[in-house]
C-alpha angles and dihedrals in degrees: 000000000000116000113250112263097222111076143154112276139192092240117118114260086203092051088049094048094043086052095065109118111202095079096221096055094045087059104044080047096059097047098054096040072058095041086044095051085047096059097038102040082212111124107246108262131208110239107188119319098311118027122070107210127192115208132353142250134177125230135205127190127192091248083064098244114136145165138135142285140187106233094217126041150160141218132180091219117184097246090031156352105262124206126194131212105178085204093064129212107296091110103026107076099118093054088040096057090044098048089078122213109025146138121212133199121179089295107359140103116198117199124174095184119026092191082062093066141073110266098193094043091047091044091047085050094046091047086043092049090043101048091043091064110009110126098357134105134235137213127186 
């Protein structure tokens, strides 16, 4: 079974993040890698060379492939800042209509402009996402 690509890493989450170019992103990055570490009380992480991930779970599928995973992340993407929850949405709908203007894929959340959303109600949905997986592991 091959190893998964995407792994933690010694590289500094803050270098990576100062290194964004589009000034905008690199500072909406950097407030909610700060608002993240916050809610999570987890130090970032460096996955692989573009995602900052908080905590750690493991993870086991009936195929027997495994690896871990941080259950809450973040990435300065070039259209948006993309936050994972490894959890996904399915609980989640209150704090996601509250959270303003959002886009959402299985387990992103895609933000363009992080002062346009609500920060309680994004902080609440990154402590909720953290707390539900951090340090566990899951079958399936």
């Amino acid at each position: 079974m091959a190893e998964p690509k995407t792994k933690p890493s010694a590289a500094s989450a803050e270098e990576f993040l100062a290194e964004v170019t589009d000034e905008r992103r690199r500072t909406d990055a950097q407030a909610l890698c700060a608002l993240m570490a916050e809610a999570t009380g987890a130090p970032p992480v460096m996955w692989g060379g573009s995602i900052v991930g908080f905590g750690t779970y493991h993870y086991r599928y009936a195929s027997g492939r495994e690896g871990d995973w941080p259950p809450v992340g973040l990435a300065p993407r070039k259209q948006a800042l993309t936050v994972y929850l490894a959890e996904g949405f399915d609980r989640h709908g209150e704090l996601l209509a509250r959270l303003g203007p959002v886009t959402t894929g299985k387990g992103c959340l895609y933000i363009k402009r992080l002062d346009a959303v609500d920060q309680a109600a994004l902080r609440e949905l990154i402590t909720l996402a953290f707390e539900s997986l951090n340090g566990r592991t899951i079958s399936s």
